[in-house]
GUKE-230623 format. One record per residue (C-alpha): residue in one letter; x, y, z. Coordinates in nm, 4 decimals. Layout:
BEGIN
r | c1 | c2 | c3
a | X | Y | Z
...
! end
This chain:
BEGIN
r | c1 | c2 | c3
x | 19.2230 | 5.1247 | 14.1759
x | 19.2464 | 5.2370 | 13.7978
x | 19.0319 | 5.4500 | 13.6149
x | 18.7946 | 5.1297 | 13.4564
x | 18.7869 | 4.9559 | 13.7508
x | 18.6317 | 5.3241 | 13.9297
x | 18.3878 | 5.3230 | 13.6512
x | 18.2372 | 4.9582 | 13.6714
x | 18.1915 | 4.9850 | 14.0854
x | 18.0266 | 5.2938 | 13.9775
x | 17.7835 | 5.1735 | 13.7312
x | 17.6930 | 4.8598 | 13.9306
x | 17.6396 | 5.1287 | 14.2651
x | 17.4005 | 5.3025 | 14.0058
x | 17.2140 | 4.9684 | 13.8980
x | 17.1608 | 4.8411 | 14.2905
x | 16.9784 | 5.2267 | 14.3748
x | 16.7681 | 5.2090 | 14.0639
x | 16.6799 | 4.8658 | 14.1833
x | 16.6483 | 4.9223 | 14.5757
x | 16.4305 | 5.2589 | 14.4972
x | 16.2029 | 5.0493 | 14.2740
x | 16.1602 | 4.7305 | 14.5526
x | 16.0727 | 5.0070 | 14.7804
x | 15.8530 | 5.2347 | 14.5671
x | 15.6430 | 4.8643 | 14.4526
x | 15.6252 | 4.7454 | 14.8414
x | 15.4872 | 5.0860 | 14.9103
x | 15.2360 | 5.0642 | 14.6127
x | 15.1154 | 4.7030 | 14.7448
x | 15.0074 | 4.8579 | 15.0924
x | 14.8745 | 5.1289 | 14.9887
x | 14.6816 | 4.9131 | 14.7272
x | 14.5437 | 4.6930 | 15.0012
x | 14.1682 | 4.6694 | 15.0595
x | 14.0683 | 4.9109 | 15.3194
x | 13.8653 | 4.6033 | 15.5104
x | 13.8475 | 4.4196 | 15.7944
x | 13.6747 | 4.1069 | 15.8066
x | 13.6161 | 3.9409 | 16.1456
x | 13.4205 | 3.6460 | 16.3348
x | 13.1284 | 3.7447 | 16.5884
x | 13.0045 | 3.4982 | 16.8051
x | 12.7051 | 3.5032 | 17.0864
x | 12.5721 | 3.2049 | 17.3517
x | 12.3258 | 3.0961 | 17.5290
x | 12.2756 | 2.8015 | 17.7405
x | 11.8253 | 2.7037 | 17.7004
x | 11.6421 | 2.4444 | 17.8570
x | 11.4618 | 2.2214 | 17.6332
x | 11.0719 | 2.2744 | 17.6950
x | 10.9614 | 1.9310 | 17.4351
x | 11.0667 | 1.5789 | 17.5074
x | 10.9455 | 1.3115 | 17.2736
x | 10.9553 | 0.9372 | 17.4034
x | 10.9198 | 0.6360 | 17.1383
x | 10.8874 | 0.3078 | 17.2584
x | 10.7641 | -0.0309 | 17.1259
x | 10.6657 | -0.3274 | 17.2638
x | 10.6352 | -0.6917 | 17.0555
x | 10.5242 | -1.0217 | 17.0467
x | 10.6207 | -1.3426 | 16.8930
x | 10.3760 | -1.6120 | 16.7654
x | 10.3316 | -1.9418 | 16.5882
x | 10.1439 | -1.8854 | 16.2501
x | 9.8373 | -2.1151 | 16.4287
x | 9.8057 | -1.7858 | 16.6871
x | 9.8410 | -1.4772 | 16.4469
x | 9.4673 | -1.3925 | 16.5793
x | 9.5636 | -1.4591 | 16.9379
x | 9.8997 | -1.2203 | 16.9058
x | 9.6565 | -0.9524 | 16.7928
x | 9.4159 | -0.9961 | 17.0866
x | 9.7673 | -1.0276 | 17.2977
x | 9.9214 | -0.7069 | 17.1653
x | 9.5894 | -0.5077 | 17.2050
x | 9.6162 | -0.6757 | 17.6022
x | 10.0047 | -0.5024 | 17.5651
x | 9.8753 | -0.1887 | 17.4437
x | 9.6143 | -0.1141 | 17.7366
x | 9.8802 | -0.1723 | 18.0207
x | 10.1320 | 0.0635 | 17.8234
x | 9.8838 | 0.3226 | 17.8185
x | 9.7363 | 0.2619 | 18.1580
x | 10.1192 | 0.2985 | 18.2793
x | 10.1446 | 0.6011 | 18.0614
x | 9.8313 | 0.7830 | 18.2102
x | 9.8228 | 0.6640 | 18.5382
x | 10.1617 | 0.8517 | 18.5533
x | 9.9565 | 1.1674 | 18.4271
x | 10.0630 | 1.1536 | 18.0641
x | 9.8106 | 1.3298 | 17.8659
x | 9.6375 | 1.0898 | 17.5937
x | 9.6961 | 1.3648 | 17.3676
x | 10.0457 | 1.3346 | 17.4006
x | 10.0506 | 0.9849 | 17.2949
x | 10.0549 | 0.8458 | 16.9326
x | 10.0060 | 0.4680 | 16.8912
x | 10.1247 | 0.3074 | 16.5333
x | 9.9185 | 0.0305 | 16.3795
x | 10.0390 | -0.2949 | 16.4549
x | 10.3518 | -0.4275 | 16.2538
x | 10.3520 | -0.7821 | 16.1549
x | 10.7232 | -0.9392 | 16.0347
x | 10.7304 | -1.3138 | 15.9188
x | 11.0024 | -1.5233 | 16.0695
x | 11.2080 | -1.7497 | 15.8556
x | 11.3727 | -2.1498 | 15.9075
x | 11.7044 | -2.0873 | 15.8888
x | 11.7455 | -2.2783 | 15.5967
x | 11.7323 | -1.9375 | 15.3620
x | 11.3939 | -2.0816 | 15.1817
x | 11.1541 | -1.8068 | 15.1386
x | 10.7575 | -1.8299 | 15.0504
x | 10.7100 | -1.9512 | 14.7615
x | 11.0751 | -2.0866 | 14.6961
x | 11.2671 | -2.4187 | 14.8115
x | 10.9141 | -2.5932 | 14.7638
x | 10.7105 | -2.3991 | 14.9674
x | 10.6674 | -2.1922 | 15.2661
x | 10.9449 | -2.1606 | 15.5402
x | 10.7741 | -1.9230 | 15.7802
x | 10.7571 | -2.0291 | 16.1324
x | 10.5805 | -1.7454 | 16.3115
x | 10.5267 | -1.3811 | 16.3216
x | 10.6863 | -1.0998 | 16.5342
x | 10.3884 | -0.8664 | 16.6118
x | 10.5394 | -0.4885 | 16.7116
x | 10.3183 | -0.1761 | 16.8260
x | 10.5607 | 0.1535 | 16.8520
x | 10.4085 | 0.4482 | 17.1197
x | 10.5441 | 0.7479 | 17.1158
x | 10.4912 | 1.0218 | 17.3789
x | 10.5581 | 1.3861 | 17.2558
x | 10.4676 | 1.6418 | 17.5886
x | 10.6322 | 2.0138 | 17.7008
x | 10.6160 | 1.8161 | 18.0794
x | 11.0095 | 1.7334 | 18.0390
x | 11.0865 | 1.6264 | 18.3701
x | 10.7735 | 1.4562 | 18.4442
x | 10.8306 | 1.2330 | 18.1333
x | 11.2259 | 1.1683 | 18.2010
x | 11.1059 | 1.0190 | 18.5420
x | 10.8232 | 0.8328 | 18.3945
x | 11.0426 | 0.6669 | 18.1562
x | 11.3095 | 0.6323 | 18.4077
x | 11.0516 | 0.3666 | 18.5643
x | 10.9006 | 0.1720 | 18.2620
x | 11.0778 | -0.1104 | 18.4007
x | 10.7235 | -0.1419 | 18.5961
x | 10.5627 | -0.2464 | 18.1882
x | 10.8006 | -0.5339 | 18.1509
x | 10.7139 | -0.6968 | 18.5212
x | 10.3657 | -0.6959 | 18.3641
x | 10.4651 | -0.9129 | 18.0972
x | 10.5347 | -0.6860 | 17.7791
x | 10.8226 | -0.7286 | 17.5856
x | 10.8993 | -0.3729 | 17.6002
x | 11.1130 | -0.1537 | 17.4674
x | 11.2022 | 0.1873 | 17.5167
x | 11.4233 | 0.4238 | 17.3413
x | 11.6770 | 0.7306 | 17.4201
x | 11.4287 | 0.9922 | 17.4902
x | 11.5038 | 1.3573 | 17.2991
x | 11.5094 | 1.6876 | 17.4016
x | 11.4093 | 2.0038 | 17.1742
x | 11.3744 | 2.3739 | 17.2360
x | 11.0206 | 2.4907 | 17.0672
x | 11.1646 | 2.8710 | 17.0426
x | 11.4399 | 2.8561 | 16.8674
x | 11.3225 | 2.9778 | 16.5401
x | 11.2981 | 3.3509 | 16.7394
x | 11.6187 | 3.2979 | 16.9096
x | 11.8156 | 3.2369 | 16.6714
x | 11.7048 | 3.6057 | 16.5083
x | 11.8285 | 3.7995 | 16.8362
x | 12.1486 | 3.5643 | 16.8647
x | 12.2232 | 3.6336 | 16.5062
x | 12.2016 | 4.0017 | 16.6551
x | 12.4084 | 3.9949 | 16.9161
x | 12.7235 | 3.7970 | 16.7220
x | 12.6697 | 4.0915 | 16.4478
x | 12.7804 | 4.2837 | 16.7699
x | 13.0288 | 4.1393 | 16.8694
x | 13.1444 | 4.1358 | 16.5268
x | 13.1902 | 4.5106 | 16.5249
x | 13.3423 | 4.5025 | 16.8829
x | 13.6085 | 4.2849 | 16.7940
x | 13.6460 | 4.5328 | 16.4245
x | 13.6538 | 4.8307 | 16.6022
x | 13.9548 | 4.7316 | 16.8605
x | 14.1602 | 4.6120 | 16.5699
x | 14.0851 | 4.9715 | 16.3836
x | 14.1882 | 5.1330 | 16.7007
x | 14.4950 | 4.9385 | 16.7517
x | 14.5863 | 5.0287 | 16.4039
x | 14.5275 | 5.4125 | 16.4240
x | 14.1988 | 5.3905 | 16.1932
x | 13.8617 | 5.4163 | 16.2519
x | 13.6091 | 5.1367 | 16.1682
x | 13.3357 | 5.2453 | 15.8735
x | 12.9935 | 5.1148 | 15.8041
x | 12.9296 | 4.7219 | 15.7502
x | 13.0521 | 4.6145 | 15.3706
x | 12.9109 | 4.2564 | 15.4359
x | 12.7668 | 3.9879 | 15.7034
x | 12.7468 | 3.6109 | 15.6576
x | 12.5852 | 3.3438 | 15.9231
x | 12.7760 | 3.0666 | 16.0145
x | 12.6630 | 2.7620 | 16.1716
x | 12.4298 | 2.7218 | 16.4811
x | 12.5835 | 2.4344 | 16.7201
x | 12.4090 | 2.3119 | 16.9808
x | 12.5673 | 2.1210 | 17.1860
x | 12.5246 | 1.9700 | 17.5526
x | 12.6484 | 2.2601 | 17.8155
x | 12.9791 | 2.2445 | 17.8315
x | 13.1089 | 2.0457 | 17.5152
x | 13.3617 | 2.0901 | 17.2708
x | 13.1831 | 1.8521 | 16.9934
x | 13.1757 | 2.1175 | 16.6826
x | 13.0764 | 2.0698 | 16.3131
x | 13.1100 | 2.2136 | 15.9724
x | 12.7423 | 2.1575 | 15.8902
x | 12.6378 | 2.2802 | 16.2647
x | 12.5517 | 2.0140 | 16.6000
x | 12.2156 | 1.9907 | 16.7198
x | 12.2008 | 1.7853 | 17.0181
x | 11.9157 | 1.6027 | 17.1316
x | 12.0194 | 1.3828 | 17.4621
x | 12.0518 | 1.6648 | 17.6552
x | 11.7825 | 1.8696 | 17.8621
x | 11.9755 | 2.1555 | 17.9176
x | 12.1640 | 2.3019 | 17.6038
x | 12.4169 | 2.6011 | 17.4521
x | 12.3613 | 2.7340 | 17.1699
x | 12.6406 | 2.9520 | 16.9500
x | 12.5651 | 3.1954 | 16.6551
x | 12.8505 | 3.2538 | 16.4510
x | 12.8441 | 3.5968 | 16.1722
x | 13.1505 | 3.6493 | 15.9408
x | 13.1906 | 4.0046 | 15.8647
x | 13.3238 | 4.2590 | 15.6840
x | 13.3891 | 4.6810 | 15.7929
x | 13.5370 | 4.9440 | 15.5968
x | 13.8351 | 5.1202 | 15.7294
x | 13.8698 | 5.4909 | 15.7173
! end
């Protein structure tokens, strides 16, 4: 090897260490430049038992337009065996809210409406009553509109809906599972510290996520939160984003 060639191995040796030393040196500068943070996900439980069901349910009639005064003495006929049923099944009449009567024309089917096509194309009216049943009796009402069939072999054309199942309380349990996923936010910050040789600081920031409530045992999850109403017995999960300093 001559004396030039000595010289150029020597000056590109020089160039890699000035480089290396400054890759190192800049990595080292990112770290320690890092946000001393850790931000985490809490979460907390609960499986509640609904304590209000609400039951809406209709019943109808259709009539001729010769009988629209006999379909209103029929419905009101309707309306005393629903609520007899209702009652008699120990339904509180404070727990039940009738609707005024809702009259809907029918129509020929030759698309002519009143007052078009050279005059009117009603044929009758379909008279509809809706009842709905709000109590804190759950179970009693599930079984009582388990066996409305007993309203229809009276002759009413009724018709009953999915009933629905809230929780009255869970304005004040939401507060102490918000509480308890702030917890476990700081458990799950604190074994991260450790595991890193650091020791978790005070709370920087805390953010509440979603509430689902789904039926016990259910995967179904949303962005904008679940809150399920078919099921008498529910869980509930509280979800907190947050944020520790690190010393």
């Amino acid at each position: 090897m001559n004396q030039r060639t000595i010289v150029i191995a020597a000056i590109i040796l020089g160039i890699s260490l000035v480089g290396g030393t400054f890759i190192v040196a800049n990595t080292f500068y990112k770290v320690k430049g890092l946000s001393s943070v850790i931000s985490v996900t809490g979460s907390s439980d609960q499986t509640i038992t609904s304590d209000v069901v609400e039951w809406q349910s209709s019943f109808s009639r259709n009539v001729t337009p010769d009988q629209l005064s006999q379909g209103y003495a029929n419905m009101k006929s309707d309306l005393a065996i629903v609520e007899n049923y209702l009652t008699s099944n120990g339904i509180a009449t404070s727990d039940i809210e009738v609707d005024p009567i809702m009259v809907m024309p029918n129509y020929d089917n030759s698309g002519n409406y009143y007052g078009k096509g050279g005059g009117s194309s009603i044929i009758g009216y379909q008279l509809s009553e809706n009842v709905t049943v709000q109590s804190n009796d759950v179970t009693g009402v599930t079984k009582i509109a388990q066996g409305s069939g007993d309203i229809i072999n009276q002759g009413v054309v009724f018709s009953s809906q999915p009933l629905q199942y809230f929780y009255s309380k869970l304005s004040e349990l939401k507060l102490d599972m918000l509480a308890k996923a702030t917890q476990d936010a700081q458990a799950r910050a604190s074994r991260i510290a450790e595991n890193a040789g650091a020791k978790l600081g005070n709370l920087r920031s805390a953010d509440m996520g979603v509430f689902q409530i789904t039926p016990v045992n259910s995967t179904d999850l949303s962005d904008y939160g679940e809150y399920d109403t078919s099921s008498i017995q529910k869980q509930i999960t509280a979800v907190v984003h947050a944020s520790f300093s690190v010393n």
